[in-house]
N, C-alpha and C positions, 0 to 999 in steps of 0.2 A: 876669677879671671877678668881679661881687661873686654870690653866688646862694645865698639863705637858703631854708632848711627851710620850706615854706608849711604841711606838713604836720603841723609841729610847735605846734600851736594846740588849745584844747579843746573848740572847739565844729565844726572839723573831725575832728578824732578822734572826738567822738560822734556825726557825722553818716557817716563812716564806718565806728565800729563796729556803728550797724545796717543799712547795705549787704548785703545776699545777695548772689544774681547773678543780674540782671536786663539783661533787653536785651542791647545789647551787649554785655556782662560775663560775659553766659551762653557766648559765642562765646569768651573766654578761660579757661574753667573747664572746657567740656564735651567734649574730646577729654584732657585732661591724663591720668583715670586711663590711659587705654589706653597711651599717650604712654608714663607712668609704668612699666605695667606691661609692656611692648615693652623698656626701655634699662634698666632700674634693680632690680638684687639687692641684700637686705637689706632693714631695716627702723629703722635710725638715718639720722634725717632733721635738717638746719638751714633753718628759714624764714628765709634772709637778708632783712632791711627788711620785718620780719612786716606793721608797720603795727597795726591794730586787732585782729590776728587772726585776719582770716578765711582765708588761705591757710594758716593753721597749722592749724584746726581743719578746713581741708580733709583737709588730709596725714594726722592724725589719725583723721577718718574711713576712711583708705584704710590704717588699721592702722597706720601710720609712730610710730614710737617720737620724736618732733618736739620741737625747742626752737625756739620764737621770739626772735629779736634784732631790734632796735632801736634808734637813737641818738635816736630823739623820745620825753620823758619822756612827753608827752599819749596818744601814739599808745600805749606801753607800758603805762599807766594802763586807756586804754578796753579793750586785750586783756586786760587782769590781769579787770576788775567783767565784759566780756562769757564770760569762760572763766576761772571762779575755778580750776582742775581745771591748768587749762593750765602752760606751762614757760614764761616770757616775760621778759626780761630786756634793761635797759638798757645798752648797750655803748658804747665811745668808738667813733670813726670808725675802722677797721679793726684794730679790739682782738678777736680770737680767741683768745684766751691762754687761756681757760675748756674749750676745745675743743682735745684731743689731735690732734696730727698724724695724719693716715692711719685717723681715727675712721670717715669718714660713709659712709652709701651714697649720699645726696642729699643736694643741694644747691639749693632752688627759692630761685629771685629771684624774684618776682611785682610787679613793675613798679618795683624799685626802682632798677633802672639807670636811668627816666627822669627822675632826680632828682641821679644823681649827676654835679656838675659834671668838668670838668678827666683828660684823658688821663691823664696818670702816677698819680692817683687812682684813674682806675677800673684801670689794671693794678695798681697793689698794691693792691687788695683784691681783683681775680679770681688774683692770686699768691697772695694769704694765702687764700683758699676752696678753690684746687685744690689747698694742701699738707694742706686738712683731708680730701682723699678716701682712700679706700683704690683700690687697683690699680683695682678694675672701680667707681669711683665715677662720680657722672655729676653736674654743674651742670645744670638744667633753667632754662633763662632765660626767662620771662615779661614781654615791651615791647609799647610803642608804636610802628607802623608810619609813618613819616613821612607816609603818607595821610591818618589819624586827626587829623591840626593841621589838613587841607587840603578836608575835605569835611564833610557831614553825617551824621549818625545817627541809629539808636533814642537811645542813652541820649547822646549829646555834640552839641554847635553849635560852630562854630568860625566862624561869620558874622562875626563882631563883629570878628575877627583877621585881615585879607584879608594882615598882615604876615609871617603863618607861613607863606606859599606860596614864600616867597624866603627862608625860613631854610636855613644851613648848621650840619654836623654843629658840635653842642657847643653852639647859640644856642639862647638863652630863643622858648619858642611856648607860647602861652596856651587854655586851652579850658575851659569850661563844660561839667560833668556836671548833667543832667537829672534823673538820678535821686536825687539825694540835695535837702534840705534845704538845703543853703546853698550859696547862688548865685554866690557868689567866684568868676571862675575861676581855675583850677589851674595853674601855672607849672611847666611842664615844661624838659626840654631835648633839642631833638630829634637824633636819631643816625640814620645813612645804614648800609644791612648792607653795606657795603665797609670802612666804617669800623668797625663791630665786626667783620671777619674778621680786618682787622688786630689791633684790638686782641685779639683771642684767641690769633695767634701772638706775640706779644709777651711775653704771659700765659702761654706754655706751655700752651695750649690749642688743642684741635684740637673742631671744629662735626663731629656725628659724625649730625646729621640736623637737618630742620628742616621744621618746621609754622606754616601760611598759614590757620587755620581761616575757612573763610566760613559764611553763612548758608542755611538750605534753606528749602526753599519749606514746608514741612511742619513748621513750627517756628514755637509761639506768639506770634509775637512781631511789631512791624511794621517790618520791616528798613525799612532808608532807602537805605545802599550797602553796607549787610555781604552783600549776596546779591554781590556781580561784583568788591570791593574787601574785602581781608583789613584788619582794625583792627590786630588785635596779630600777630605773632611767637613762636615757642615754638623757642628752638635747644636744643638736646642735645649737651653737650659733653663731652667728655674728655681726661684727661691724656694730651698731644702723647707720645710714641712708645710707647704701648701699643696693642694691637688690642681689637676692640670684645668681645670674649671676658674682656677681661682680665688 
């Protein structure tokens, strides 16, 4: 099937580059350091599918010595003018050749698996990322939960798309973000976690933990189903026949 970049446009890129992390979004961002600082030694980091920046300027914050990649000129553009300081660079579709083998401690994806089409794709580029770790390196994966197409929330609607409830792994599901500016919605592609454990043995990767963050009662915000239904996903992976020591 055909499935183009939506993210690559300029007036999503600037409505994503001033995105914080609100609502729902807060719930993907607000267990990471601990996350972080629980699996992951060192402090050279790669934002795979940075986007506009903001999970690179996260890792940043959290001391990471960080380069952002990207294959959308626009999205590359809004992180360069929001993070003039920043590392951020346009790459071909699974071009790491700038990046030494056996360099990283981390590796954060922040949602850009739900963008990338086609099986044998996504294992060679989680092949070409796990040959950039070192022994005790860690992929930290940042998705969308097949839920997230199928209900409601703070910051997403998925009313309009009653066809996402009967999507299978690797089909287009559509949803509307709330909180940005433009109303477009988002064409994703949804993934089943049966279907990424496969694809992580395939990969030469091994799921070495994983996080369901929900919402609490005690938190500003006005949940809609993030309190009883997790949005995203957080796996922690590592290279298949090492122990989690290293």
């Amino acid at each position: 099937m055909s499935f183009s970049n939506v993210y690559d446009d300029a007036a999503r890129a600037e409505a994503y580059a001033r995105l914080k992390f609100p609502g729902t979004y807060y719930l993907a961002y607000r267990d990471l350091p601990t996350i972080i600082a629980a699996h992951v030694k060192g402090s050279a980091a790669l934002d795979f599918g940075c986007g506009a920046g903001r999970s690179t300027r996260f890792l940043k914050k959290l001391r990471f010595d960080t380069v952002g990649i990207d294959i959308s000129p626009s999205m590359i553009e809004a992180a360069k003018q929001a993070d003039p300081d920043g590392d951020y660079r346009l790459v071909a579709n699974g071009d790491f050749s700038a990046f030494a083998p056996g360099s990283l401690d981390l590796v954060l994806s922040a949602f850009a698996f739900d963008n990338i089409p086609d099986l044998a794709n996504r294992r060679a580029l989680l092949e070409g990322l796990r040959r950039l770790l070192r022994p005790a390196g860690r992929i930290i994966m940042l998705g969308s939960t097949p839920e997230i197409y199928s209900r409601e929330w703070a910051s997403f609607t998925t009313e309009a798309f009653p066809e996402n409830r009967v999507a299978k792994s690797g089909e287009v599901v559509r949803i509307v973000m709330t909180d940005v500016g433009d109303p477009r919605p988002v064409v994703d592609l949804v993934w089943f976690h049966q279907d990424y454990l496969n694809l992580f043995e395939v990969s030469g990767l091994v799921l070495q933990a994983e996080y369901r963050p929900l919402g609490q009662a005690d938190e500003p915000y006005s949940w809609v189903s993030e309190m009883t239904v997790a949005p995203w996903f957080i796996y922690v992976l590592e290279r298949r026949g090492l122990s989690s020591s290293g």
